[in-house]
C-alpha positions as a Markdown table, in Angstrom:
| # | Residue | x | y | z |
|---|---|---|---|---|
| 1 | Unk | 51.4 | 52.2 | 121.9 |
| 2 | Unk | 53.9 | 52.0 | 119.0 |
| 3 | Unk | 51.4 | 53.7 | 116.5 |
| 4 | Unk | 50.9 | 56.5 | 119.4 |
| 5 | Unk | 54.4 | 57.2 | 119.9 |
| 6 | Unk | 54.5 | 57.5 | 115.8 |
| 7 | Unk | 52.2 | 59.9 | 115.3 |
| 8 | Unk | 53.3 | 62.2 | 118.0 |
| 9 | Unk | 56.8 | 61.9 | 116.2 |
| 10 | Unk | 55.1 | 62.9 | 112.8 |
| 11 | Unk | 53.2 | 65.7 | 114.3 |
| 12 | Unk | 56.1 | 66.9 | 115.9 |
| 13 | Unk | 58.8 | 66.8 | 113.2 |
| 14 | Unk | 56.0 | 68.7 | 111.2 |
| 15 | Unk | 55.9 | 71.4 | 113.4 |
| 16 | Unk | 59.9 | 71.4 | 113.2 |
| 17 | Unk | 59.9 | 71.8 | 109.4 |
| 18 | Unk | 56.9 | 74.7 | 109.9 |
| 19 | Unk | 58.7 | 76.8 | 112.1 |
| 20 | Unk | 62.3 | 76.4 | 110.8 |
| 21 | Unk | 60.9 | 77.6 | 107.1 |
| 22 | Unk | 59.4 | 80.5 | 108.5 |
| 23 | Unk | 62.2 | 81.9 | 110.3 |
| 24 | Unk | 64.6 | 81.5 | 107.4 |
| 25 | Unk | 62.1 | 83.2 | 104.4 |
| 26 | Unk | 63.2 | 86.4 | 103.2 |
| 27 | Unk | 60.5 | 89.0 | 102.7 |
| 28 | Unk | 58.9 | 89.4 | 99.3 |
| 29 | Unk | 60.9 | 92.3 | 97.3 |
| 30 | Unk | 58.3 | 94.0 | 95.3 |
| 31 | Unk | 60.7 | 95.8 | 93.7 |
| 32 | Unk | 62.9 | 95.2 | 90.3 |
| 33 | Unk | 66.1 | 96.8 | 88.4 |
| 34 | Unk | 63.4 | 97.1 | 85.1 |
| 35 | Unk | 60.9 | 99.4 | 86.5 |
| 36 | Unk | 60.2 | 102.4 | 85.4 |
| 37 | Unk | 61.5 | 105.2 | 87.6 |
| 38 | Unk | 59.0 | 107.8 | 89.5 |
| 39 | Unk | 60.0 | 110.6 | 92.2 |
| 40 | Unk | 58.0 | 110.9 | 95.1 |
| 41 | Unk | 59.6 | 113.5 | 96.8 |
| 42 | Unk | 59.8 | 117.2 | 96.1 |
| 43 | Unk | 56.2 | 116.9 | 95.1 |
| 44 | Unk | 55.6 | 117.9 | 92.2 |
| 45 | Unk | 53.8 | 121.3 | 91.6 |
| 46 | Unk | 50.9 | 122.8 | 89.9 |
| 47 | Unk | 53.0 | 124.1 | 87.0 |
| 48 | Unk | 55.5 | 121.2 | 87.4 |
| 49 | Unk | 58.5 | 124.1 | 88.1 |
| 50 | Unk | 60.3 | 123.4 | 91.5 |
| 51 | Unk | 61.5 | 126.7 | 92.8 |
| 52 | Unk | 64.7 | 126.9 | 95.5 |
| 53 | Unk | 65.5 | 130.2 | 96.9 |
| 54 | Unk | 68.8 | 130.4 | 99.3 |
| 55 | Unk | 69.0 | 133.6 | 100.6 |
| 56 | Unk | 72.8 | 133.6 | 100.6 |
| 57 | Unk | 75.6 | 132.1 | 98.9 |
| 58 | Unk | 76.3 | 130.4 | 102.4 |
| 59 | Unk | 73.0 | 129.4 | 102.2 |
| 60 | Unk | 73.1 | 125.4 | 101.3 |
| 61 | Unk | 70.6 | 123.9 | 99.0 |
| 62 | Unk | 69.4 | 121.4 | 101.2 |
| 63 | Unk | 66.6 | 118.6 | 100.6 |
| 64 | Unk | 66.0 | 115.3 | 100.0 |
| 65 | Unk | 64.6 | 113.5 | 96.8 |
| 66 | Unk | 62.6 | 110.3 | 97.4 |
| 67 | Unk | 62.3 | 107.6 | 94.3 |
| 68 | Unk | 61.2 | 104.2 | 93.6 |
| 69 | Unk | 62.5 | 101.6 | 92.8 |
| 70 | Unk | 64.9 | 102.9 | 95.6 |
| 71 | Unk | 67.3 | 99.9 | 95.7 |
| 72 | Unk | 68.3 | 100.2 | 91.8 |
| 73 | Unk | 68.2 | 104.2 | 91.3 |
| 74 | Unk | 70.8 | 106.8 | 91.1 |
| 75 | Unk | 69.7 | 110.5 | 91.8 |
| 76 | Unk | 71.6 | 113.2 | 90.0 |
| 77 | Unk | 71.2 | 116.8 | 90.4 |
| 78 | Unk | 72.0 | 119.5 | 87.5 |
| 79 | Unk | 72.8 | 122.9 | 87.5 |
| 80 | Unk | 72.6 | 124.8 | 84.0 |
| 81 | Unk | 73.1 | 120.9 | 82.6 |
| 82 | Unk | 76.4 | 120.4 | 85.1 |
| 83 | Unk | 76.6 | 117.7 | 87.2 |
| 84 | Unk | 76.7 | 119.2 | 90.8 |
| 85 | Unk | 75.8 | 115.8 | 93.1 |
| 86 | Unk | 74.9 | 112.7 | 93.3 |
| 87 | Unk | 72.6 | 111.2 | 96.2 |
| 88 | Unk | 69.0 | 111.8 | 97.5 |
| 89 | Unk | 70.5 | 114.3 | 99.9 |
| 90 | Unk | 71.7 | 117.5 | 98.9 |
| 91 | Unk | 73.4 | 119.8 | 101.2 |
| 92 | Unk | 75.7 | 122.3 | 99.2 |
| 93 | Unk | 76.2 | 126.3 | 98.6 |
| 94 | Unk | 76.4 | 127.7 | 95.1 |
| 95 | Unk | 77.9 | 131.2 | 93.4 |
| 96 | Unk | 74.8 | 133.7 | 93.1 |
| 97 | Unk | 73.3 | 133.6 | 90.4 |
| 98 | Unk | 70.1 | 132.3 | 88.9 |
| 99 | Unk | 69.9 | 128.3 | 87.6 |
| 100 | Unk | 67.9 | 125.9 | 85.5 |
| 101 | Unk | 67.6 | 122.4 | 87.7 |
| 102 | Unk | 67.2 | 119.2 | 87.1 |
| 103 | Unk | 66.4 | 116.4 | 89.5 |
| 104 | Unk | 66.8 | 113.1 | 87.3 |
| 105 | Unk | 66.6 | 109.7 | 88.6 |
| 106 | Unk | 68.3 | 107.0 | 86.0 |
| 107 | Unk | 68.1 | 103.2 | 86.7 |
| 108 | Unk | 70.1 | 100.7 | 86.6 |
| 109 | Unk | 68.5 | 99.7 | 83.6 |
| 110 | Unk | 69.0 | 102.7 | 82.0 |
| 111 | Unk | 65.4 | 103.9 | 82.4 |
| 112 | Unk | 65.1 | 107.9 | 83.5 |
| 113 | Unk | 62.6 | 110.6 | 85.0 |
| 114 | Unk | 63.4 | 113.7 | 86.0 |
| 115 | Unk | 61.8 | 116.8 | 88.0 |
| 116 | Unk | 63.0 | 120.9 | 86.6 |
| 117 | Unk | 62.9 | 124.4 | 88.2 |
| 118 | Unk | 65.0 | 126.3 | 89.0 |
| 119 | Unk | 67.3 | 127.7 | 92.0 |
| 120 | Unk | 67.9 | 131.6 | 92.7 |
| 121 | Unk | 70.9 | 132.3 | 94.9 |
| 122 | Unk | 70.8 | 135.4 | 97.1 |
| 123 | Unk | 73.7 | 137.6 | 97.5 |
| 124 | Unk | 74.3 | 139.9 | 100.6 |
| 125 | Unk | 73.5 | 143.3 | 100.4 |
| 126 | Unk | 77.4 | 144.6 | 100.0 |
| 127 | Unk | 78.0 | 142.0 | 97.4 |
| 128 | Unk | 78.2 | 143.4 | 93.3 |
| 129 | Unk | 75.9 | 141.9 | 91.6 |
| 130 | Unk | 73.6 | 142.4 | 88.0 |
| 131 | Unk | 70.7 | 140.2 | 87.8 |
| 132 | Unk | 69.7 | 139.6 | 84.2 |
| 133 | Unk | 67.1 | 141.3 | 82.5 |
| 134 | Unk | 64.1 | 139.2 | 81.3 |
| 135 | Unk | 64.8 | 137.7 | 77.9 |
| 136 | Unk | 68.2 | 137.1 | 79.2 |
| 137 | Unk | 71.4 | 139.6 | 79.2 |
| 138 | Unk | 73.3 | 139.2 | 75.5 |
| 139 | Unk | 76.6 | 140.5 | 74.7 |
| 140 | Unk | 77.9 | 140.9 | 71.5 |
| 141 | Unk | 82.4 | 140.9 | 71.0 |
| 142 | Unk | 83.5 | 143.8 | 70.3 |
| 143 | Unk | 80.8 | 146.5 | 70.9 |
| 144 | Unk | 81.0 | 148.2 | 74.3 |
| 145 | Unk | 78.1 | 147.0 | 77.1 |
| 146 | Unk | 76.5 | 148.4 | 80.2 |
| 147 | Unk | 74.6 | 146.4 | 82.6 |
| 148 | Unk | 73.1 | 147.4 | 85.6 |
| 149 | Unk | 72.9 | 146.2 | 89.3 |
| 150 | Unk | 74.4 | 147.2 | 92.9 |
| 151 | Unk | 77.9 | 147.0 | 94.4 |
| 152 | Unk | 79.3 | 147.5 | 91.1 |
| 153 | Unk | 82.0 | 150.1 | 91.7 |
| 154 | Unk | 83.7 | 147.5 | 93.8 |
| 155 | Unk | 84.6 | 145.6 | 90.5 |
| 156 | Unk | 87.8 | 145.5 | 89.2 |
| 157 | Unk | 87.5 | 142.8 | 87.0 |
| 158 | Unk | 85.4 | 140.6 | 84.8 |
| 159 | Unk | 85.7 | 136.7 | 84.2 |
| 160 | Unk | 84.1 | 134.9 | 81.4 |
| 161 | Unk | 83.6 | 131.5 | 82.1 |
| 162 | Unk | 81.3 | 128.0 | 81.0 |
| 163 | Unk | 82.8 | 126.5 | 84.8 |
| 164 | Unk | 79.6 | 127.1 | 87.2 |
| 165 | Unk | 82.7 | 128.3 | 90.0 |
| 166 | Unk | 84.5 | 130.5 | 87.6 |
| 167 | Unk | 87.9 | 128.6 | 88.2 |
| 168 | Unk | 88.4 | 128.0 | 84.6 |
| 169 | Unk | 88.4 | 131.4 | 83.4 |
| 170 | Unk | 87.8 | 131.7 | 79.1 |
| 171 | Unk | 89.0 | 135.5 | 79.5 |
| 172 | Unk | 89.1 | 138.1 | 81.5 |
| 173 | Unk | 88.2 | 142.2 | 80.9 |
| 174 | Unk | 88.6 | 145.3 | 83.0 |
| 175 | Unk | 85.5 | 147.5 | 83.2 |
| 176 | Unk | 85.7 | 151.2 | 81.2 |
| 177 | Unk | 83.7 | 152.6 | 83.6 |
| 178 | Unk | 81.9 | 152.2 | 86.3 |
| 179 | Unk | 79.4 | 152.9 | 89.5 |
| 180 | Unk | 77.8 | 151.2 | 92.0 |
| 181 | Unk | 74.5 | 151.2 | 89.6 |
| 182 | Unk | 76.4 | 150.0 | 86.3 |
| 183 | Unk | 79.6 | 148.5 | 84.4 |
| 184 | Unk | 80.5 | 149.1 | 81.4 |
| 185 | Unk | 82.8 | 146.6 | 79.4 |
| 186 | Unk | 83.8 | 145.4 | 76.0 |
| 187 | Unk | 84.2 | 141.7 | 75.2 |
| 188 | Unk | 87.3 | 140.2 | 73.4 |
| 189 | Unk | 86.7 | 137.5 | 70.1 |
| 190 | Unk | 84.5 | 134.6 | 71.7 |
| 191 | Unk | 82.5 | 132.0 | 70.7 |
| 192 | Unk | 78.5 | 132.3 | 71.0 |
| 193 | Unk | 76.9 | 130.5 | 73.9 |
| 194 | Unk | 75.9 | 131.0 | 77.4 |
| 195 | Unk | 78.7 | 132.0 | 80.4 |
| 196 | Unk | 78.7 | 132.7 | 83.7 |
| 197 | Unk | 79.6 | 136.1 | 84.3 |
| 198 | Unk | 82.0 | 136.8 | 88.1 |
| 199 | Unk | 83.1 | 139.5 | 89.5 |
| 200 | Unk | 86.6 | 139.8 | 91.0 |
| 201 | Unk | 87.4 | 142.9 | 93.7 |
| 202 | Unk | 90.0 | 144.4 | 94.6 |
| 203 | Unk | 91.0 | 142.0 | 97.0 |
| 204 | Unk | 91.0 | 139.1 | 94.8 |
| 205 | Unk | 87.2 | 137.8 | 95.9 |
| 206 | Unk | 85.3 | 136.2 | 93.2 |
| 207 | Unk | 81.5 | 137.2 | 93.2 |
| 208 | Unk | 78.8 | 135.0 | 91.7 |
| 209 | Unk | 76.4 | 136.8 | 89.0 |
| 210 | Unk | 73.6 | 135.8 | 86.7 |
| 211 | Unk | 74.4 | 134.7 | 83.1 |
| 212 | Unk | 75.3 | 135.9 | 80.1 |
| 213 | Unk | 74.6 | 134.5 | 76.4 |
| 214 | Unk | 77.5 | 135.8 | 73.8 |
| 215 | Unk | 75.9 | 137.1 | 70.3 |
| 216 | Unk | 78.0 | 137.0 | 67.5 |
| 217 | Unk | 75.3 | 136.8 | 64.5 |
| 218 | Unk | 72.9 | 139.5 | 63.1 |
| 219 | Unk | 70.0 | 138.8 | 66.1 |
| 220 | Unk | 66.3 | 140.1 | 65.8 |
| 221 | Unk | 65.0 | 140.0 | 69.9 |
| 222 | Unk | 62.3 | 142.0 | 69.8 |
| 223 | Unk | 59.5 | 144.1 | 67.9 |
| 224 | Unk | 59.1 | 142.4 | 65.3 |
| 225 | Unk | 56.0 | 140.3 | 66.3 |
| 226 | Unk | 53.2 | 142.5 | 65.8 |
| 227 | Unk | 52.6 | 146.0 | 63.2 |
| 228 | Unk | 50.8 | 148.7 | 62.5 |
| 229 | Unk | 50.5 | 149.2 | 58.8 |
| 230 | Unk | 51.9 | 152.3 | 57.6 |
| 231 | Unk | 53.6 | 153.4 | 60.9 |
| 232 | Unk | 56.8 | 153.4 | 62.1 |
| 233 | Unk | 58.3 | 150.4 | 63.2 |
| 234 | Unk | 61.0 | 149.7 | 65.4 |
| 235 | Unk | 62.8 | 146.0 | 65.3 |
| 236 | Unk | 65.5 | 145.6 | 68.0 |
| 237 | Unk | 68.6 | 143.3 | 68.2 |
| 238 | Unk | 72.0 | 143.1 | 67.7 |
| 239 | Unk | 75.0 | 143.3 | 65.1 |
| 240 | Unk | 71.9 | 145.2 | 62.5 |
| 241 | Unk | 74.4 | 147.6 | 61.1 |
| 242 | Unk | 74.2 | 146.1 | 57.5 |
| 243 | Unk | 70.7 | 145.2 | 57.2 |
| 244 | Unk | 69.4 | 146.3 | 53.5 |
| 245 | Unk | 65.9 | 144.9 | 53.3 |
| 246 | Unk | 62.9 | 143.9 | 55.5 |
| 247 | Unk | 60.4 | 141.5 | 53.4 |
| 248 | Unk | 56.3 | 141.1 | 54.7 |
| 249 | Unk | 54.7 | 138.6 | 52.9 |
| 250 | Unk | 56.0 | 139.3 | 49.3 |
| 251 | Unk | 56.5 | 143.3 | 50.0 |
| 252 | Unk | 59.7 | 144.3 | 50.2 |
| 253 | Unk | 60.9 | 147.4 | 51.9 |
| 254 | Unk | 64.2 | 148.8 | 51.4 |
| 255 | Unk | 64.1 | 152.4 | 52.5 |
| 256 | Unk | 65.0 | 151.6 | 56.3 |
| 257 | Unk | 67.3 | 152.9 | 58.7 |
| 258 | Unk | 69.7 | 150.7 | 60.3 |
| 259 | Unk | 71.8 | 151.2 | 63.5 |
| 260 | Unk | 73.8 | 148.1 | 65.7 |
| 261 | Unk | 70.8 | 147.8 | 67.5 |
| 262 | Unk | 67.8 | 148.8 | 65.8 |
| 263 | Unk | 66.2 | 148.4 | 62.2 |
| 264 | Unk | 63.4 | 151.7 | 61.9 |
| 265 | Unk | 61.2 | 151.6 | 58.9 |
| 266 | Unk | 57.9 | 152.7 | 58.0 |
| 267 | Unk | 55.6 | 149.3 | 58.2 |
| 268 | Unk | 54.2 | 148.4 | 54.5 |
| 269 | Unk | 50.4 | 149.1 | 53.6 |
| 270 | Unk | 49.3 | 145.6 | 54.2 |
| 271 | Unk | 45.7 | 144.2 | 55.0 |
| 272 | Unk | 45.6 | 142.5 | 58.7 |
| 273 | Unk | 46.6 | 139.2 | 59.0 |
| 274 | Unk | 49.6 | 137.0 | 59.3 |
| 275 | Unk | 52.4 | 137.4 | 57.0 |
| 276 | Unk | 55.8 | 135.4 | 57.1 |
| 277 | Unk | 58.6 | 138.3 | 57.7 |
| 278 | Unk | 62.4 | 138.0 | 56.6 |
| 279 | Unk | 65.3 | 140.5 | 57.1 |
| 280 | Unk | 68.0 | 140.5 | 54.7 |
| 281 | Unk | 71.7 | 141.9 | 55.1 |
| 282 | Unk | 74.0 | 143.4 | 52.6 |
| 283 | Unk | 75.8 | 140.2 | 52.3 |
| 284 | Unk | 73.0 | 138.3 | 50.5 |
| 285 | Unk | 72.5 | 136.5 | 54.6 |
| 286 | Unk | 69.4 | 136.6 | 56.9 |
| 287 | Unk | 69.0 | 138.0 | 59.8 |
| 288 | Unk | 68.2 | 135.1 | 62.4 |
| 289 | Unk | 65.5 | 135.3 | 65.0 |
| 290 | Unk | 65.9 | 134.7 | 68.4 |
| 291 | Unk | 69.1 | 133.8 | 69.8 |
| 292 | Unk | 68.7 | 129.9 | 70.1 |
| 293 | Unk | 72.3 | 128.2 | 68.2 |
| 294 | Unk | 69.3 | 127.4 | 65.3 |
| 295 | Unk | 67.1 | 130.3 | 65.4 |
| 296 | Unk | 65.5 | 130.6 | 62.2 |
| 297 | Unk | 66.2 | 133.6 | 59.5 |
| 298 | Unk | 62.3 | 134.0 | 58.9 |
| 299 | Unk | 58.9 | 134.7 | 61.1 |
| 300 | Unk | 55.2 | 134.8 | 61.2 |
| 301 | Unk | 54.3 | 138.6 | 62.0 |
| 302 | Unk | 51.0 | 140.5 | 62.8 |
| 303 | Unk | 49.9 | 143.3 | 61.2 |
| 304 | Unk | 47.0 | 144.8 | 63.3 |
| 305 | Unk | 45.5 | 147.7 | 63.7 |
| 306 | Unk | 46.9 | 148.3 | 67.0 |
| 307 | Unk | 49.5 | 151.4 | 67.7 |
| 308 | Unk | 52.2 | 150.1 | 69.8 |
| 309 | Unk | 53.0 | 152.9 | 72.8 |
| 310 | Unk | 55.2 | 151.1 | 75.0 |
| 311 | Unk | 57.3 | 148.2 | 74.7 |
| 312 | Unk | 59.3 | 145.9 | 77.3 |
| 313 | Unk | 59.6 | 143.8 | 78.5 |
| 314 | Unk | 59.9 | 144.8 | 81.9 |
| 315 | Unk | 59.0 | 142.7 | 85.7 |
| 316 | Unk | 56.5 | 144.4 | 87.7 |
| 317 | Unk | 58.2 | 145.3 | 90.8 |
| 318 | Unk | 56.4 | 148.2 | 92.7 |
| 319 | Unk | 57.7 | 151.1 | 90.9 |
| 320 | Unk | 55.7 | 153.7 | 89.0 |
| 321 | Unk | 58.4 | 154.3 | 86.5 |
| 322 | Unk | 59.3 | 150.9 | 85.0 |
| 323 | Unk | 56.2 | 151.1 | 82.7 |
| 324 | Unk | 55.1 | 154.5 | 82.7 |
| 325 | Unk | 53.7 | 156.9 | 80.0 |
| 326 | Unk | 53.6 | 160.6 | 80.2 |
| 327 | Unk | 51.0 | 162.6 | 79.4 |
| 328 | Unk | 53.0 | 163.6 | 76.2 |
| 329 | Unk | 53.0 | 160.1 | 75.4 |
| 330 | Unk | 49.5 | 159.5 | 76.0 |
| 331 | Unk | 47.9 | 162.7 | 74.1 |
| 332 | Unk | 48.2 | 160.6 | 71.0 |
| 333 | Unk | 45.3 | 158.6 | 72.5 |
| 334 | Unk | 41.8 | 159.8 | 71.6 |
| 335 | Unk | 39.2 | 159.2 | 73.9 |
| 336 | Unk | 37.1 | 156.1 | 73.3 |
| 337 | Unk | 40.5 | 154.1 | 72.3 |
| 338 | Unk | 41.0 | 151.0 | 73.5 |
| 339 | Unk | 43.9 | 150.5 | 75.6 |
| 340 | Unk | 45.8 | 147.0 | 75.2 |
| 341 | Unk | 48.0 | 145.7 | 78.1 |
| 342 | Unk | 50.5 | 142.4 | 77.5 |
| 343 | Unk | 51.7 | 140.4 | 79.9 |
| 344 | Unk | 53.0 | 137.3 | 81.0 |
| 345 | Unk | 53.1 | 135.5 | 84.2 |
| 346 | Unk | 56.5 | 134.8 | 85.6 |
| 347 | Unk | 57.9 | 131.4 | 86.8 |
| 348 | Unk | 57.9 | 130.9 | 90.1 |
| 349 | Unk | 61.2 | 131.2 | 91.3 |
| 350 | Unk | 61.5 | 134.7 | 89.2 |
| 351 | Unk | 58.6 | 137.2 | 91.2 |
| 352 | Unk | 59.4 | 136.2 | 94.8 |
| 353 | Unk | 60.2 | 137.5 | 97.3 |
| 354 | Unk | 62.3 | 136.6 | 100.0 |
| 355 | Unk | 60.5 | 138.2 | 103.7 |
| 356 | Unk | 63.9 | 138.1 | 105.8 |
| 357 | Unk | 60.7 | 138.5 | 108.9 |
| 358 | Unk | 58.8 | 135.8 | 107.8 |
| 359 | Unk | 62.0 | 133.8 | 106.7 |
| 360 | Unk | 60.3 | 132.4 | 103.7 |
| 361 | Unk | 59.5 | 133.5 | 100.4 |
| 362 | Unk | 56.4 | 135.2 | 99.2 |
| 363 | Unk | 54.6 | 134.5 | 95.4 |
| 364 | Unk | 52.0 | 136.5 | 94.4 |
| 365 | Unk | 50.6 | 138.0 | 90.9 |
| 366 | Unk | 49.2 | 141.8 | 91.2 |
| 367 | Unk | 48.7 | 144.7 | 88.2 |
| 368 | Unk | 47.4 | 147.9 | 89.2 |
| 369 | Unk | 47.2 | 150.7 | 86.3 |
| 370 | Unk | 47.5 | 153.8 | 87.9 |
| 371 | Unk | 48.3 | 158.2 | 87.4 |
| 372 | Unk | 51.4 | 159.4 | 88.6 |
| 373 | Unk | 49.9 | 160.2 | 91.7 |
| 374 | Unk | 49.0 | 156.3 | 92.5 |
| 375 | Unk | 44.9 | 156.7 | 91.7 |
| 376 | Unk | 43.4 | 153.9 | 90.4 |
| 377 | Unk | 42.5 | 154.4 | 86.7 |
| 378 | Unk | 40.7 | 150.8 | 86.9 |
| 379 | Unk | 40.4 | 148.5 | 89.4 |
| 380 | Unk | 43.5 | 146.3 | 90.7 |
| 381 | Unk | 43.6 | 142.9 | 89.2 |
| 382 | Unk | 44.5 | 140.3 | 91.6 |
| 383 | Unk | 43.6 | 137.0 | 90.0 |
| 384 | Unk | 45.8 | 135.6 | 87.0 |
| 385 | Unk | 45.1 | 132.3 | 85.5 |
| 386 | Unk | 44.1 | 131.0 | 82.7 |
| 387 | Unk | 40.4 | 132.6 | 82.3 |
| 388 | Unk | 42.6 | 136.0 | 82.9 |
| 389 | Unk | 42.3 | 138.1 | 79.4 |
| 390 | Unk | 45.9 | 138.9 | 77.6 |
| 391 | Unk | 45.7 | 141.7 | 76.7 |
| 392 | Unk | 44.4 | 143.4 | 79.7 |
| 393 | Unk | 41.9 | 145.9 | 77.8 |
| 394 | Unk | 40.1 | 149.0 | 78.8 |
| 395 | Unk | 38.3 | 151.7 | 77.6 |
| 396 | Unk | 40.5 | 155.0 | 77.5 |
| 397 | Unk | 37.2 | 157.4 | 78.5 |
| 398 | Unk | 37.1 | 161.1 | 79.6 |
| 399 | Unk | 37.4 | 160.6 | 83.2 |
| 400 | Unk | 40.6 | 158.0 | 82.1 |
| 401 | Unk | 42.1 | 160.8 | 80.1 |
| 402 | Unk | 41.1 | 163.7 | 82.7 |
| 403 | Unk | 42.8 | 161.6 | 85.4 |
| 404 | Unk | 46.1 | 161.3 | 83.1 |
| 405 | Unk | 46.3 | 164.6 | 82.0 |
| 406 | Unk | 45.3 | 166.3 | 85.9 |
| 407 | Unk | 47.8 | 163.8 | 87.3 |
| 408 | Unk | 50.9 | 164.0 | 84.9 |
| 409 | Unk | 51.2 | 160.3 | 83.8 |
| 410 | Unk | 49.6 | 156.4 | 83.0 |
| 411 | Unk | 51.6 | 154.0 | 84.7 |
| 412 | Unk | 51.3 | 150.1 | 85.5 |
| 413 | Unk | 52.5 | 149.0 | 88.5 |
| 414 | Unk | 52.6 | 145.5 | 90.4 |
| 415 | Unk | 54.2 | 142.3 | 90.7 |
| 416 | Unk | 55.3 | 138.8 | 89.7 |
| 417 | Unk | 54.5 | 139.7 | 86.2 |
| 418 | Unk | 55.9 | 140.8 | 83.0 |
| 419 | Unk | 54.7 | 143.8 | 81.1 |
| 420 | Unk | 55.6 | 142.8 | 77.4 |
| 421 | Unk | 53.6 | 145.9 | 75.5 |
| 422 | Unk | 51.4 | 148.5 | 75.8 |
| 423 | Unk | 48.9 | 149.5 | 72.9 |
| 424 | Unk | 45.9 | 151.0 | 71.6 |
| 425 | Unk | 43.4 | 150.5 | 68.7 |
């Protein structure tokens, strides 16, 4: 009886232990401070470029960002390289404008990932605004500027200013001239570098806008990638008053004209190839290219064969006379020519467009090369990856040229695309 009464105690005070160590156990934390960060959520896309459109300035920028490991993470969000917010759940309105992003997630240990994009801000249809070109909108101190856009006669002044809401204003400028299609403006001494440009009304009302980048060197933006030997040749840029010399390969070419904005010479007599191109100004310095803070002063050109017609660049948008060539223009093609058609494929984020019906924003990529009068010259192209030819080329043949001549001009028309250049050869 004893030895009964024992083991029914044993089994019983077993059972005690059993259940009284389940209830207390914690559950297993899988995770730890030293792994390495991922984001779950946005999803990350095709071309790995998030795109955010509000459609207003009221409009908040509203999502949520998902991570692991969750418990040892902080999520920052980054505007242009500010600091805007902190937290996997951003609900906040921003100036118009147009913004680089950055999602990054940073642990606790110091270990970092990140998501980029970009976030296009909207503004309503009475508000002045003047989206930057492609390539970006430079300004150079000093020398009088006109940019374009809508509203603008409602401006009565400009702020400079590196503060994403303009409160910290660098300086300040009251327009020349004006309309509601352009402003004209000269900047006072400043520093190079990239600023948010605001527009203040009448009333007082601040106005986001898109960016500006302030030039102060000798810049080379454009046209100078690709010649034609022994034609002219047009370099564009800014501050090229006092360039002396342009140097392809080791020919040097002196006789040149030279304006604030352009550099014209006749291209050298040089074989097709690559050659490394310099442009030197009358103070012994180089002109730089591009407008990074360390641009370099020297390039690898093209010389081809090629006879440049039109250059951009220029965003398809549905209008016949963004890239359009008259019939003038065009009569220096002979038929059988090859016509050459540069492009480039926009981020998304740049060619949408927002369907206030639909309420969401459509992407697509189209180039149609058309007459005057909208007929096809060659079939629409709809389909742009990577297997899509750049150039576009085609044969310029009679029926090409009749069509141009009978119906007044060549134009290319579309969307979501850049048109860069237009040539033949």
């Amino acid at each position: 009886m004893f030895m009964k009464t024992k083991y029914l105690y044993l089994v019983a005070l077993a059972l005690l232990v059993c259940f009284t160590s389940c209830k207390n156990e914690e559950p297993f934390d899988t995770q730890d401070p030293n792994d390495a960060p991922q984001i779950l959520i946005p999803y990350e896309t095709e071309s790995g470029h998030l795109s955010y459109v509000c459609s207003t300035p009221d409009t908040p920028l509203y999502d949520s960002v998902v991570v692991t490991p969750s418990r040892y993470t902080t999520v920052n969000w980054y505007l242009d390289g500010q600091l805007v917010f902190t937290g996997t759940k951003i609900n906040m309105c921003f100036p118009v404008g147009t913004y680089a992003l950055v999602i990054e997630a940073v642990t606790d240990a110091g270990k970092r990932t990140e998501r980029t994009g970009g976030l296009s801000v909207m503004p309503y249809d009475t508000d002045p605004y003047a989206a930057a070109p492609v390539g970006g909108r430079h300004v150079v101190p000093g020398m009088e500027t006109t940019i374009s856009g809508k509203n603008l006669s409602k401006v009565a002044r400009i702020i400079i200013t590196k503060d994403l809401y303009g409160e910290d204003e660098l300086c300040s400028v009251v327009p020349s001239a004006k309309s509601d299609g352009q402003l004209t403006f000269t900047l006072p001494a400043i520093e190079d570098g990239s600023y948010y440009l605001r527009f203040v009304d009448e009333e007082g009302k601040v106005y986001g806008s898109d960016a500006i980048s302030i030039l102060n060197g000798v810049i080379a933006l454009s046209g100078y990638d690709v010649f034609s030997p022994l034609k002219e040749w047009v370099i564009t840029g800014v501050n090229m008053e006092n360039v002396v010399a342009v140097t392809v390969g080791t020919v040097e070419v002196t006789e040149l004209v030279a304006t604030n904005t352009t550099v014209t010479l006749t291209a050298p007599d040089v074989e097709v190839g690559e050659y490394t191109l310099t442009m030197r100004n009358s103070d012994g310095s180089f002109v730089k290219f591009g407008t990074d803070v360390d641009a370099p002063t020297q390039t690898i050109v093209r010389a081809s064969l090629e006879v440049t017609l039109w250059t951009g660049p220029v965003a398809l948008k549905w209008d016949d006379k963004r890239v359009r060539l008259s019939t003038a223009e065009m009569a220096e093609v002979s038929v059988g020519k090859t016509i050459c058609i540069y492009w480039e494929k926009l981020p998304d984020g740049d060619p949408n467009y927002y369907d206030e019906k639909e309420g969401k924003v459509n992407v697509y990529y189209n180039m149609e090369i058309i007459t005057a009068w909208w007929t096809d010259i060659i079939p629409k192209i709809t389909s742009f990856d990577e297997s899509t030819p750049n150039p576009i080329t085609f044969t310029y043949d009679e029926a090409a040229q009749a069509l141009v001549q009978q119906q007044e001009a060549m134009a290319v028309v579309g969307w979501g695309l850049n048109i860069n250049k237009i040539t033949y050869k």
